[in-house]
C-alpha positions in Angstrom: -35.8 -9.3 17.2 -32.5 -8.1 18.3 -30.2 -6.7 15.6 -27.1 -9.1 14.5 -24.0 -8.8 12.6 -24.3 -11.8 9.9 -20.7 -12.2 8.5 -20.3 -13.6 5.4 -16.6 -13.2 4.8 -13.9 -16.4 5.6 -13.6 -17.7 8.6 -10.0 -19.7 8.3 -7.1 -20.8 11.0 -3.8 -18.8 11.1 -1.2 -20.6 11.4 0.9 -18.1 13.2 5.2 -17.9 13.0 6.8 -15.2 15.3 10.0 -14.4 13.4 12.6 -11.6 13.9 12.1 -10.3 10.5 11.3 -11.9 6.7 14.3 -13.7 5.3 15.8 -12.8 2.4 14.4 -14.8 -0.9 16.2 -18.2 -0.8 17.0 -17.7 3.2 15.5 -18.7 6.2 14.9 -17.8 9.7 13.6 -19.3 13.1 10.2 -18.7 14.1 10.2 -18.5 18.2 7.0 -19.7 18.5 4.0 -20.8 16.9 0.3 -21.1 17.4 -3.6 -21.7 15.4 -6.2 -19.8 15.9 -9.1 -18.9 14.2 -8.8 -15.7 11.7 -10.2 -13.8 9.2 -14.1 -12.6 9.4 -13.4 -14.7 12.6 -11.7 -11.3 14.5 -14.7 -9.5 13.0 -17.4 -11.0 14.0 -15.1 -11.5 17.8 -14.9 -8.0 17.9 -18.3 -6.9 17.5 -19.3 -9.3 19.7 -17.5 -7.8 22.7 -18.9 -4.4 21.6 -22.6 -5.6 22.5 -23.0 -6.6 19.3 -25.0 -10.4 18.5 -23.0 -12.1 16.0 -23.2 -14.7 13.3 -21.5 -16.7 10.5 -23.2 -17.1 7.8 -20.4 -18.6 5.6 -19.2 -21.9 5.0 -16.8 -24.1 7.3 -15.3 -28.1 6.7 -14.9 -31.1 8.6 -11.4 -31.6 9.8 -9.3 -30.2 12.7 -9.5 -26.5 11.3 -13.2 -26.9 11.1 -13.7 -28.2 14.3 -11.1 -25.4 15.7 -13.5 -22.7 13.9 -16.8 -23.9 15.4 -15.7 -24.3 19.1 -13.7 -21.0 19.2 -16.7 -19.2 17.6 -19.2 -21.0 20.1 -16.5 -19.8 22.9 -17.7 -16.6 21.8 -21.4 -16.6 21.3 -21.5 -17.1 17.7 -24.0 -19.0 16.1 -23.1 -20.7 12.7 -25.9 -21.3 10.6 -24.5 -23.4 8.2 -23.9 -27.1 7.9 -20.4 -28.2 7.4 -19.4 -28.5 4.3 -18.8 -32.3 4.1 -16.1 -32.4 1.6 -13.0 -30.5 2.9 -11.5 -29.0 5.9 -11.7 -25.3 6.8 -8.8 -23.4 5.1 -5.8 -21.9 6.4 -2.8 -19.2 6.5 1.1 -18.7 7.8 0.8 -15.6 9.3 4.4 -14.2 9.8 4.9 -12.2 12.4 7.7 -9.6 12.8 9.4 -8.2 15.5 8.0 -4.5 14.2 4.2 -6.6 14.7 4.0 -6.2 10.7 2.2 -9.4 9.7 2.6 -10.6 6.3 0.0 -13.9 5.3 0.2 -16.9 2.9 -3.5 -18.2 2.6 -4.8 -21.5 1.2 -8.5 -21.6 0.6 -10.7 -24.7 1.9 -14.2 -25.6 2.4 -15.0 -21.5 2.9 -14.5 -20.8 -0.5 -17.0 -23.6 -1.5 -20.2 -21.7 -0.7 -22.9 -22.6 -3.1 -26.1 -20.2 -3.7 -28.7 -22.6 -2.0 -26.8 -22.2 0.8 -26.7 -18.0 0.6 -30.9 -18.7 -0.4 -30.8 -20.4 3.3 -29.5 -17.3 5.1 -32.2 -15.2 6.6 -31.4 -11.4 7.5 -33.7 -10.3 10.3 -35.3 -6.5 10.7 -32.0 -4.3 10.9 -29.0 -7.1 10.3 -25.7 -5.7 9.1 -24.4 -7.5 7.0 -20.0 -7.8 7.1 -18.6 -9.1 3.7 -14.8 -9.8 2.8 -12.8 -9.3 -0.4 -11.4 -13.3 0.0 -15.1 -13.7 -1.1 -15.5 -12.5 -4.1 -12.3 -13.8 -5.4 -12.9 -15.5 -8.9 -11.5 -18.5 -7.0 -13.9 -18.3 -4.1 -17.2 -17.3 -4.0 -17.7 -14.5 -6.4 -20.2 -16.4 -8.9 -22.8 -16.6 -6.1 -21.5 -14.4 -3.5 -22.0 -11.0 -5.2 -25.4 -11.1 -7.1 -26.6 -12.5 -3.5 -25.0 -9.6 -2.3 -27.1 -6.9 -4.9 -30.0 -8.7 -3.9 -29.9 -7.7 -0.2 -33.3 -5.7 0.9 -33.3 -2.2 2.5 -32.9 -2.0 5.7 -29.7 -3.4 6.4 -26.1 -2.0 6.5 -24.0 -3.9 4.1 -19.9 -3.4 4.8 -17.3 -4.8 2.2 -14.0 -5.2 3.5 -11.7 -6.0 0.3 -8.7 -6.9 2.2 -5.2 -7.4 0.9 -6.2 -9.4 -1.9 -8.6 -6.4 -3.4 -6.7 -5.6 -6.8 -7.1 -9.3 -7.1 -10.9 -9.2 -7.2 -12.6 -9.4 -10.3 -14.2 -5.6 -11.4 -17.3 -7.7 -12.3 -17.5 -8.7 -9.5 -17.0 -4.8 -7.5 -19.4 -3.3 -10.0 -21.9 -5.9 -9.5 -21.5 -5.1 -5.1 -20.8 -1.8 -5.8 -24.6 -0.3 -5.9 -25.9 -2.1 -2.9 -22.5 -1.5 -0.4 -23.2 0.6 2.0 -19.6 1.0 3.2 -15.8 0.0 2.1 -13.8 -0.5 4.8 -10.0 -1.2 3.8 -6.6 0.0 5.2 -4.2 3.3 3.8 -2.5 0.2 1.2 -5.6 -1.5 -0.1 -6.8 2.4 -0.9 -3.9 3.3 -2.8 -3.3 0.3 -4.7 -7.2 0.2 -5.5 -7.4 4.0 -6.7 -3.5 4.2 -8.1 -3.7 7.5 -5.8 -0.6 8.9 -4.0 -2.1 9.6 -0.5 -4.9 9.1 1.7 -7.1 12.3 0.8 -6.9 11.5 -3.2 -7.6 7.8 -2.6 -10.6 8.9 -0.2 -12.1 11.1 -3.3 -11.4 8.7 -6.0 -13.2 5.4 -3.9 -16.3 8.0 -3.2 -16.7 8.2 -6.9 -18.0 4.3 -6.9 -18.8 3.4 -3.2 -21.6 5.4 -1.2 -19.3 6.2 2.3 -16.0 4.5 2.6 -13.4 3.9 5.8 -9.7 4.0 5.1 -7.8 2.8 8.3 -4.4 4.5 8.9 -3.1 2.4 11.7 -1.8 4.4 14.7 -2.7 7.1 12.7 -6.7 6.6 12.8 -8.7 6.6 9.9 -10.8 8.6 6.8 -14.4 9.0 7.5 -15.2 9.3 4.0 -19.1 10.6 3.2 -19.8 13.5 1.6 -16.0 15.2 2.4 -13.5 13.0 4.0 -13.0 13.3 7.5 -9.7 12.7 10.0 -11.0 10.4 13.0 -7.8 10.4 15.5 -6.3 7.3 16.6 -4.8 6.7 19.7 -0.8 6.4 21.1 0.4 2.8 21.8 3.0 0.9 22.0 2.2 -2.5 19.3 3.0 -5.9 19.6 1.3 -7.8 16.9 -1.2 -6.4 14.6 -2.5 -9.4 13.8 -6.2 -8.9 13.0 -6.2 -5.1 13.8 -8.3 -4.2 11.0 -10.9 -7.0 11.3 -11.4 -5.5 14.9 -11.8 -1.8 13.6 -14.5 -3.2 11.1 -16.0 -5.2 13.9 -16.4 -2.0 16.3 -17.5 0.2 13.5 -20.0 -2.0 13.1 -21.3 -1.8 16.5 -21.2 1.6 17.2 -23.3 2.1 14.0 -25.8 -0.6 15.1 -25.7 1.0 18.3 -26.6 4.2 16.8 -23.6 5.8 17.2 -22.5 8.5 13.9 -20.3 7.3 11.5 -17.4 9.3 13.0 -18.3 8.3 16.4 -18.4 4.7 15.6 -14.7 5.7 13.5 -13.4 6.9 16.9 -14.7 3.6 18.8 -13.2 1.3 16.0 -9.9 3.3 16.6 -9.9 2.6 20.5 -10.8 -0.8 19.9 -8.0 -1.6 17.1 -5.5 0.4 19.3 -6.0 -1.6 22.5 -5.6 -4.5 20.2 -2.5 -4.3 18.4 -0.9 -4.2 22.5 -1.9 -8.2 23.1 -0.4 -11.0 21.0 -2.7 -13.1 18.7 -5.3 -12.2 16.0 -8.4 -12.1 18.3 -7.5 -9.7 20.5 -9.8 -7.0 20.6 -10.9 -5.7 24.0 -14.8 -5.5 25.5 -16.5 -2.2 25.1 -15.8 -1.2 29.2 -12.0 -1.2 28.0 -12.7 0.6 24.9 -15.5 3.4 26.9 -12.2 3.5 29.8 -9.7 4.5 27.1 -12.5 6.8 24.9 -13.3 8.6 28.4 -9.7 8.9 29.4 -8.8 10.6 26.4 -11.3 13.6 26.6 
């Protein structure tokens, strides 16, 4: 059986607003132009996909327009869905602002993917050597925690299990983190999600105090690269480009990592392929942006 990536993070539509800069509280600005596509675990699962990697959503989806925008645009990719539309609401949503500087800053309203129910996680069958891709919008208390995370414990060996607690991840329940905690394989989450989750000052002292709970953690640094974080923590290089939008950056370093791990690749060389994929990225406007692995292999070969 061929190894897959089985997301089961939030697959919503952001609704995205290209905008000189935030207004002021009270104020207002024009948006140039605007645009829905499909985000979240979305640029994920996208992302490993066009690393070599099989993927599939596992989680939950509505009926409506953003439902029906989720399913085509993941069967534009090759992504199976193995769950039945939920039959009682559409498919959530975000405004995802967009700044000049490609800073994007989100306003999210939860739908029918916050809805999953534990006969539906019973349903989901992990083959030999799945990984499994998790986000922090599901284990929100008003999400998916209840069932999500015990489902999440109860995952067999034999499969790589990646949280990626996202911008929401103070916001998660510590029940809910302790209860992941033991069977998470690795934490992936960016240089602000690291500080405000550890109250640490910097990178490094964030990287030791997350290795006290999780077993191997990744903390992205943007152009920067990222924190290979195992037994010591570990500077993986990033690469020099000029951004446009960052739209969905992360969710296609998590995606690459991914793949270079199933691929076999080591941790930091899987690091390195996540930073080349989330570099060529952040150069094309739009959330689901991240390139196949011949562009990624041409600019890993062309930087030595």
């Amino acid at each position: 059986m061929t190894m897959r990536l089985v997301s089961v993070g939030n697959v919503i539509v952001d609704v995205t607003l290209r905008i000189p800069a935030l207004p002021e509280r009270g104020g207002d600005v024009l948006a140039r132009d605007t645009g829905s596509t499909p985000g979240g675990a979305f640029n994920t699962l996208v992302a490993a996909a066009r690393q070599g990697l099989e993927g599939v959503y596992g989680g939950a989806h509505g009926v409506g327009p953003h439902g029906d925008l989720v399913r085509s645009a993941l069967s534009g990719e090759g992504i199976s869905v193995l769950l039945d539309p939920s039959p009682d609401a559409d498919t959530g949503f975000d405004i995802a602002l967009v700044d000049d500087e490609g800073e994007r800053t989100f306003v999210t309203v939860f739908g029918a993917e916050a809805r999953l129910t534990a006969r539906e996680l019973a349903s989901i069958s992990l083959g030999a050597g799945d990984l499994v891709h998790v986000s922090g919008y599901g284990l929100l208390e008003d999400t998916n925690a209840r069932v999500l995370a015990p489902w999440i414990a109860g995952i067999g060996s034999g499969h790589t299990v990646l949280l990626d607690p996202g911008p929401l991840a103070t916001a998660i329940p510590a029940e809910a983190l302790a209860t992941v905690a033991g069977r998470v394989d690795w934490l992936s989450c960016n240089l602000r999600e690291a500080l405000s989750l550890t109250g640490a000052a910097d990178a490094v002292a964030a990287a030791t105090a997350l290795r006290e709970t999780w077993r191997a953690v990744v903390i992205r640094l943007g152009p920067q690269g990222c924190l290979v974080v195992q037994d010591e923590a570990r500077f993986v290089a990033g690469f020099a480009v000029e951004a446009v939008d960052t739209s969905g950056a992360g969710d296609a370093h998590t995606g690459a990592f991914l793949a270079g791990l199933a691929s076999g690749e080591t941790p930091r060389a899987a690091a390195r392929r996540a930073n080349a994929c989330a570099a060529i990225a952040v150069t094309r406007r739009g959330p689901a942006t991240a390139p196949t692995a011949a562009e990624v292999q041409r600019l890993l070969d062309g930087a030595g």
